[in-house]
MIPA-556239 format. One record per residue (C-alpha): residue number from 1; residue in three letters; z, x, y. Coordinates in steps of 0.5 Angstrom, whole numbers. Each point is the difference from the previous one (the first is absolute). Example, Ala and Ser with C-alpha at 12.3 -4.5 7.8 and 13.67 -1.06 7.14 Angstrom:
(1 ALA (16 25 -9))
(2 SER (-2 2 7))
***
This chain:
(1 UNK (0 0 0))
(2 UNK (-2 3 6))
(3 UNK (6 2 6))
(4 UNK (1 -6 5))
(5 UNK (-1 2 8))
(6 UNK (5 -3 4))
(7 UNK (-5 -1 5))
(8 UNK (-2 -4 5))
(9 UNK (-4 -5 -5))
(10 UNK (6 0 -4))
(11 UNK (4 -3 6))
(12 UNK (-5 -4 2))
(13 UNK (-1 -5 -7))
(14 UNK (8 -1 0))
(15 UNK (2 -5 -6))
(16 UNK (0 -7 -2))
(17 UNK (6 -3 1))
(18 UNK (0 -7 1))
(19 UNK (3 -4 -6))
(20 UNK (5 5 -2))
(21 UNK (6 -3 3))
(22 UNK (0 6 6))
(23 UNK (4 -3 6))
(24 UNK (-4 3 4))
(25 UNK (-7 -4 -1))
(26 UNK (3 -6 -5))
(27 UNK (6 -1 4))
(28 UNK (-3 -1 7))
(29 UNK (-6 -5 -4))
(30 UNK (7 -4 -3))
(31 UNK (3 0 6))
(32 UNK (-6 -2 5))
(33 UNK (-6 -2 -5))
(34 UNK (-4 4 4))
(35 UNK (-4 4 -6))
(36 UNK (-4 2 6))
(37 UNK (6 4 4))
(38 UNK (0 7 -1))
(39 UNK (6 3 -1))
(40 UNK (1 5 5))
(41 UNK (9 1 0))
(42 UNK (4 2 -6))
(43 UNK (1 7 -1))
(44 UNK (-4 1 -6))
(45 UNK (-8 1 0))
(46 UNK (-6 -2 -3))
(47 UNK (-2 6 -4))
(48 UNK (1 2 -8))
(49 UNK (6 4 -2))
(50 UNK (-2 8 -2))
(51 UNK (-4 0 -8))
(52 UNK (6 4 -2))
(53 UNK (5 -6 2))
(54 UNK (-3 -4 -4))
(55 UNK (-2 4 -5))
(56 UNK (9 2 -1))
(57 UNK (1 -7 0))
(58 UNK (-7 -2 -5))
(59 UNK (5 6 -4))
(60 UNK (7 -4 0))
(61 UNK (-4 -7 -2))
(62 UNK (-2 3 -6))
(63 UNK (7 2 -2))
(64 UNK (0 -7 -3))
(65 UNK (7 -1 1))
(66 UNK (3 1 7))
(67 UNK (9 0 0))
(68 UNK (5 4 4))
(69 UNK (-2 5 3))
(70 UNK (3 7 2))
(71 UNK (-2 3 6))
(72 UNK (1 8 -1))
(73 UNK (-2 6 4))
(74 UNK (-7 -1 1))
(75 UNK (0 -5 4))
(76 UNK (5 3 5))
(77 UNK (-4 6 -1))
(78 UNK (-8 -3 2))
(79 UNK (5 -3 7))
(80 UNK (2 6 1))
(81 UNK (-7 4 -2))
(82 UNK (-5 -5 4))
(83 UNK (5 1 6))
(84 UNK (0 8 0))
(85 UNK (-7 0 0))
(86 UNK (-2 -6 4))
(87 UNK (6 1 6))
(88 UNK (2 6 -1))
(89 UNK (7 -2 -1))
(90 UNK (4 3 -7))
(91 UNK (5 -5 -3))
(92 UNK (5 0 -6))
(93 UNK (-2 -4 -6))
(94 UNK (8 -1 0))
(95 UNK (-1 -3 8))
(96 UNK (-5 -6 -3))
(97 UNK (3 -6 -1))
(98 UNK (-5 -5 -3))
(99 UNK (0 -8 2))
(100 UNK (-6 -6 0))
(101 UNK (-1 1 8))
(102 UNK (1 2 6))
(103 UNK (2 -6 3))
(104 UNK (6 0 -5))
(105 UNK (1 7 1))
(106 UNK (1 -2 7))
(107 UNK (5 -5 -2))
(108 UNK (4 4 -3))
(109 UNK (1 6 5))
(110 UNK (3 -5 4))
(111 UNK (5 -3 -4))
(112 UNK (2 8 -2))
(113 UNK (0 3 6))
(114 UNK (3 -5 4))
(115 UNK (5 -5 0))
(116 UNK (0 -8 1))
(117 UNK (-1 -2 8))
(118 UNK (-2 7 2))
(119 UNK (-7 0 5))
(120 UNK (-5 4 -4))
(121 UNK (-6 3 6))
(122 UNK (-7 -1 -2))
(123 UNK (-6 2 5))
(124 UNK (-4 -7 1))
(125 UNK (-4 -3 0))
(126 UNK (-1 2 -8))
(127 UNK (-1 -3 -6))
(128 UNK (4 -7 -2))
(129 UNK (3 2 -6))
(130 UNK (5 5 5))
(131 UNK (2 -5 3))
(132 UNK (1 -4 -6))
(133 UNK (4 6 -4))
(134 UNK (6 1 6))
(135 UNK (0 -8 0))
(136 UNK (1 -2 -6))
(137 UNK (5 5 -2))
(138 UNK (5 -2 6))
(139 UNK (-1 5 4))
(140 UNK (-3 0 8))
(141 UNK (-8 1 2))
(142 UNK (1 5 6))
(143 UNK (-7 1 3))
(144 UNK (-2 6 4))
(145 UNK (-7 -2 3))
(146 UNK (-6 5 -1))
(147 UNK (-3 1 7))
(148 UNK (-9 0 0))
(149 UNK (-2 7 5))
(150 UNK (-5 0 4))
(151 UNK (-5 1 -6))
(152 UNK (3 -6 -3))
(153 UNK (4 5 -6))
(154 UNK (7 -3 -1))
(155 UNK (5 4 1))
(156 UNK (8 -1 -2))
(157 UNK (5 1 6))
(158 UNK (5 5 -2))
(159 UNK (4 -1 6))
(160 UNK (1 -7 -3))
(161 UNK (1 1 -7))
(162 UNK (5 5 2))
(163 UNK (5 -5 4))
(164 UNK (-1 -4 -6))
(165 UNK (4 4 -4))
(166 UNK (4 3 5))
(167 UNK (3 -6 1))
(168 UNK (1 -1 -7))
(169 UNK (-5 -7 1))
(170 UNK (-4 3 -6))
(171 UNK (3 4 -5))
(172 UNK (-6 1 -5))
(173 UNK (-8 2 2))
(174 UNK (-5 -4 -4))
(175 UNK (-8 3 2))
(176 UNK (-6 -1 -3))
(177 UNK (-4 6 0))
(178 UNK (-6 0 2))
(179 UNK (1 -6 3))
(180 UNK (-2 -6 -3))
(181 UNK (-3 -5 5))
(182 UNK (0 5 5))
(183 UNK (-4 5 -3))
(184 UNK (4 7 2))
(185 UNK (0 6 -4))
(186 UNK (7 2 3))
(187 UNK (-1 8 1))
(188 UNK (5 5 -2))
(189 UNK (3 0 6))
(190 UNK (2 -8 1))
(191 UNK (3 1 -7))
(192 UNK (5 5 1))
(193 UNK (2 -2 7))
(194 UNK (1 -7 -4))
(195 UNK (4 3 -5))
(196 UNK (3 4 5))
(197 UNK (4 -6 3))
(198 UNK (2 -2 -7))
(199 UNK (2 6 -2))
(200 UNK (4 -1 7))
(201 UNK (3 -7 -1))
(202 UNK (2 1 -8))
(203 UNK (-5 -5 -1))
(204 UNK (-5 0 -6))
(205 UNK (-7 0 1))
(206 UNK (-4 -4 -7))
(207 UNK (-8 0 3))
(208 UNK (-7 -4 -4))
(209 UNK (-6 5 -1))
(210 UNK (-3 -4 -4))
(211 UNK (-7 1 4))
(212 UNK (2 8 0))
(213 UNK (-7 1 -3))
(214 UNK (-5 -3 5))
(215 UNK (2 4 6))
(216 UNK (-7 2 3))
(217 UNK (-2 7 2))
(218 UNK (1 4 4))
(219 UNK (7 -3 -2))
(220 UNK (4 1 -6))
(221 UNK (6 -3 -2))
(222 UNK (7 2 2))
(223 UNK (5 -2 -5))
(224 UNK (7 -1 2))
(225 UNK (3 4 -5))
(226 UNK (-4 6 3))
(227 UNK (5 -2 6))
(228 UNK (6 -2 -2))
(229 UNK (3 2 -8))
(230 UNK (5 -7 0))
(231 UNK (-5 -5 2))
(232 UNK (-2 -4 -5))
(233 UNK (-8 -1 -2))
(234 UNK (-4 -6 -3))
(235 UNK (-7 1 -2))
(236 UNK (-4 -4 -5))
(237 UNK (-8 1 -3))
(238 UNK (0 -7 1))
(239 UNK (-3 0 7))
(240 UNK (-4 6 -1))
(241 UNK (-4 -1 -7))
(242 UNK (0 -7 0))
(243 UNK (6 -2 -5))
(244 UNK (5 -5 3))
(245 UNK (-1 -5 -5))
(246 UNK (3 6 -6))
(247 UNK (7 -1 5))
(248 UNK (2 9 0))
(249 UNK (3 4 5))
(250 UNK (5 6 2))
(251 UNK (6 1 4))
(252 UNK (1 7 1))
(253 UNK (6 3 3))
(254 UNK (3 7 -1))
(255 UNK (7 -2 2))
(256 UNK (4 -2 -5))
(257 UNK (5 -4 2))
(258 UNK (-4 -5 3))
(259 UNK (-5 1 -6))
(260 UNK (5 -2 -4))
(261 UNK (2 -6 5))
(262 UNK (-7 -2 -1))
(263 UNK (0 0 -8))
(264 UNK (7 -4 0))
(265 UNK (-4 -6 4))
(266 UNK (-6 0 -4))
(267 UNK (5 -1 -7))
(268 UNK (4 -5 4))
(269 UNK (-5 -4 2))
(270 UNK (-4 1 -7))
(271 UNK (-6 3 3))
(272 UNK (-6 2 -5))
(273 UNK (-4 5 0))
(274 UNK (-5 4 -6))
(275 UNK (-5 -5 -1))
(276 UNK (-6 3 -5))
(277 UNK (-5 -2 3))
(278 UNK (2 2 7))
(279 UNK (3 7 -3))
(280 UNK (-6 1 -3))
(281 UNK (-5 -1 7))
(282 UNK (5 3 4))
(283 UNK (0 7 -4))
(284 UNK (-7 -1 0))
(285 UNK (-1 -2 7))
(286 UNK (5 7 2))
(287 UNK (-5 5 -4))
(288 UNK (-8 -3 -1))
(289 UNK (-1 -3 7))
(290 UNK (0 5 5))
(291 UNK (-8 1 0))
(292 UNK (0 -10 1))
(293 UNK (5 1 5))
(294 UNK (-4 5 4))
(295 UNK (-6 -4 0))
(296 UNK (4 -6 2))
(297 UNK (3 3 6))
(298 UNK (-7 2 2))
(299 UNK (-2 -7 0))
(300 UNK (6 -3 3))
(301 UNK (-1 4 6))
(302 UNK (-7 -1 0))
(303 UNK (2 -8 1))
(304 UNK (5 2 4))
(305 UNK (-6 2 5))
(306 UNK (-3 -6 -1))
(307 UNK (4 -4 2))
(308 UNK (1 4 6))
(309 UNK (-7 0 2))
(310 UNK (0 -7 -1))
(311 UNK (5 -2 4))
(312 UNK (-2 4 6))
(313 UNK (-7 -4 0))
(314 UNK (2 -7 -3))
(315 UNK (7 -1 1))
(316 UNK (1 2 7))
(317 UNK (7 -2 1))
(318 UNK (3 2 -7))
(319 UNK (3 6 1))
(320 UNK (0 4 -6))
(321 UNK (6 4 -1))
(322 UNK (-2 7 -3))
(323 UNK (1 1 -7))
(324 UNK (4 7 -2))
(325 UNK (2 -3 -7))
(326 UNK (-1 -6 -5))
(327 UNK (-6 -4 -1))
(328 UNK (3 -6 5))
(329 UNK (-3 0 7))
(330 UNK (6 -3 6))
(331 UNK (-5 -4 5))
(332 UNK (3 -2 6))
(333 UNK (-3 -6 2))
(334 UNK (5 -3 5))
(335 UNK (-7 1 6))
(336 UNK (-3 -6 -4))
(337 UNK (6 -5 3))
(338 UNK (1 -3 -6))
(339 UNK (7 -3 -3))
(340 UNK (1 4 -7))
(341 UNK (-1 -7 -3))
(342 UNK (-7 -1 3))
(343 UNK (-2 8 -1))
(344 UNK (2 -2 -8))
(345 UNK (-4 -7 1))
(346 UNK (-6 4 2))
(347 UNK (-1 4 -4))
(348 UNK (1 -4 -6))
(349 UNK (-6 -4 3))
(350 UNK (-4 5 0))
(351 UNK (2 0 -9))
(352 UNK (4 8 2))
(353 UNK (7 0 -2))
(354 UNK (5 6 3))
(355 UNK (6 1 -1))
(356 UNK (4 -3 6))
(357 UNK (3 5 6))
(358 UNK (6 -3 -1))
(359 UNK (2 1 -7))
(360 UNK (2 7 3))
(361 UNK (5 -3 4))
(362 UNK (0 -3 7))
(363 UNK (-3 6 4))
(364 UNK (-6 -2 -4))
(365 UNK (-2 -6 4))
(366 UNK (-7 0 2))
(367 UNK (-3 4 -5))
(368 UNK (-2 1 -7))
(369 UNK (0 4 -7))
(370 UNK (-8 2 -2))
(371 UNK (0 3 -6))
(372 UNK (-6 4 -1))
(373 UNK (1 3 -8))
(374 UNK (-6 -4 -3))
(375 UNK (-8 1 0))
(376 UNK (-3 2 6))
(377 UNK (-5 -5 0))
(378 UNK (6 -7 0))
(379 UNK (3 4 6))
(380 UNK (-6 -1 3))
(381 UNK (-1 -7 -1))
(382 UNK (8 -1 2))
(383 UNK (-1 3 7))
(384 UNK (-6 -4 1))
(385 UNK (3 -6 -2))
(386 UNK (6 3 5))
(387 UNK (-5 -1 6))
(388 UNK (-3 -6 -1))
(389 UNK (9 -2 3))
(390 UNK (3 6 2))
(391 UNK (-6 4 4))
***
């Protein structure tokens, strides 16, 4: 068989994926009949998962039987591999900690590392489930607004994060790393001033670098473990190679004390983690798939630049935010005049379904959530039903 090119081709034919009660295409017809909408929001994309993925879980299938399972050292050691690679990073196999999602992952840093009523900070707008960790676990949201610079890039403010915690307002730090919808790849220097107030206010510092492998050159990826030796990382390949529906993912944390915290919660609440499948994927995701993850960070940037080209032409009053990192592009749409709710009911007229600004909290009004991880030419048709409301 002949060696597959990642290429732009190979991006462009994209897969099926209607009828495969996928929540991105399925979900959205279930939920507005319109199996015309294209679907432009959850963070997942419209591409097949590298052949040597399927191939890892073609192999589990054929077992024939599928019972407890253990996780051993191999997998924490493909984590740790693929981050030394790809970021530059060295991890200890015994750092990692295996669970089904970043989501949970965050869940249970707050309910390690903090106490009931506690305020835990977090820079917004970010993505929803941030909110939802701090909350439902009986601790308080403390918001720190990002500010957009002349050049539309978001930045955090220091000043305020810091009286944050001074006053003792904020007693953990929950980042999101690249920032999830802002966009941002946070440099080496934001990460350690960060880290800095933590380290000077006592408070634990827990950050989701579950984009960390779509930073766009001529960035790359700074990690906060490259920064600060007892933060805590969550990571996933989810994200990356397209595998959410397998539910895997780490907790990385050097510090043994709050590692150990980590893992009481995680027994307590019964958490499970070590699927075979999604172990099988994971491993193959970590050592096969550098050459399918290259192509795709190519293609993603090439969409990245239609989009910009696009607006600039046909939608003069969006502004696009600019993408450092991820495949979701931030658009401010607040020129249009339009009431959140008449953004959304535009666009859905139009048959494109974006993710709704304030999914991401407050400071999220007036704009909207693309996401660009699918074909080229369903980009394009989204964008040219986009104009037809918004240009």
């Amino acid at each position: 068989m002949s060696e597959i090119i990642f290429d732009k081709a190979y991006f462009d034919a994209g897969i099926p994926r209607v009828g495969t009660d996928c929540e991105k295409w399925d979900g959205m017809v279930a939920r507005y009949g319109d199996p015309g909408m294209i679907p432009m929001w959850v963070a997942d994309m419209d591409f097949p998962s590298p052949p040597a993925i399927a191939q890892a879980l073609a192999r589990v299938a054929a077992q024939g039987t599928w019972g407890y399972t253990i996780s051993g050292d191999a997998d924490a050691k493909a984590l740790c591999a693929f981050w030394a690679r790809r970021h530059g990073v060295t991890i200890e196999p015994e750092a990692v900690t295996m669970g089904p999602c970043v989501v949970t992952g965050l869940k249970l840093c707050v309910r390690a590392l903090t106490q009931p009523g506690d305020g835990v900070l977090i820079t917004t707008p970010v993505y929803g489930p941030f909110y939802a960790a701090i909350r439902d676990n009986g601790r308080r949201i403390v918001s720190s607004p990002l500010a957009q610079d002349e050049m539309g890039v978001w930045r955090m403010n220091l000043d305020d994060m810091e009286a944050r915690l001074a006053s003792g307002e904020a007693k953990a730090v929950a980042l999101c790393s690249p920032h999830n919808p802002c966009g941002r790849a946070w440099t080496r220097e934001e990460l350690e001033a960060v880290a800095g107030l933590c380290r000077t206010y006592g408070a634990p510092l827990f950050v989701d670098e579950i984009h960390a492998d779509f930073v766009f050159p001529p960035r790359g990826h700074v990690s906060v473990l490259s920064v600060a030796l007892d933060a805590v990382m969550l990571c996933a390949a989810s994200k990356t190679f397209n595998v959410a529906g397998l539910q895997q993912s780490a907790i990385v944390c050097r510090d043994e004390e709050k590692r150990s915290a980590i893992r009481k919660e995680i027994q307590a609440a019964g958490v499970v983690s070590g699927n075979a499948f999604a172990l099988a994927a994971t491993r193959a995701a970590y050592t096969d798939c550098d050459a399918w993850l290259d192509g795709l960070v190519d293609y993603l940037a090439g969409n990245r630049d239609a989009v910009v080209e696009f607006a600039k032409a046909r939608l003069p009053r969006v502004r696009v935010t600019p993408l450092e990192a991820t495949y979701l592009m931030w658009l401010d749409c607040r020129a249009l005049g339009l009431e959140q709710e008449e953004l959304l009911s535009c666009l859905n007229a139009a048959h494109v379904f974006v993710t709704d600004g304030l999914f991401f909290g407050e400071g999220g009004r007036g704009f909207i959530r693309l996401n660009i991880g699918c074909p080229r030419a369903q980009l394009e048709r989204a964008l040219e039903q986009m104009a037809t409301v918004l240009g």
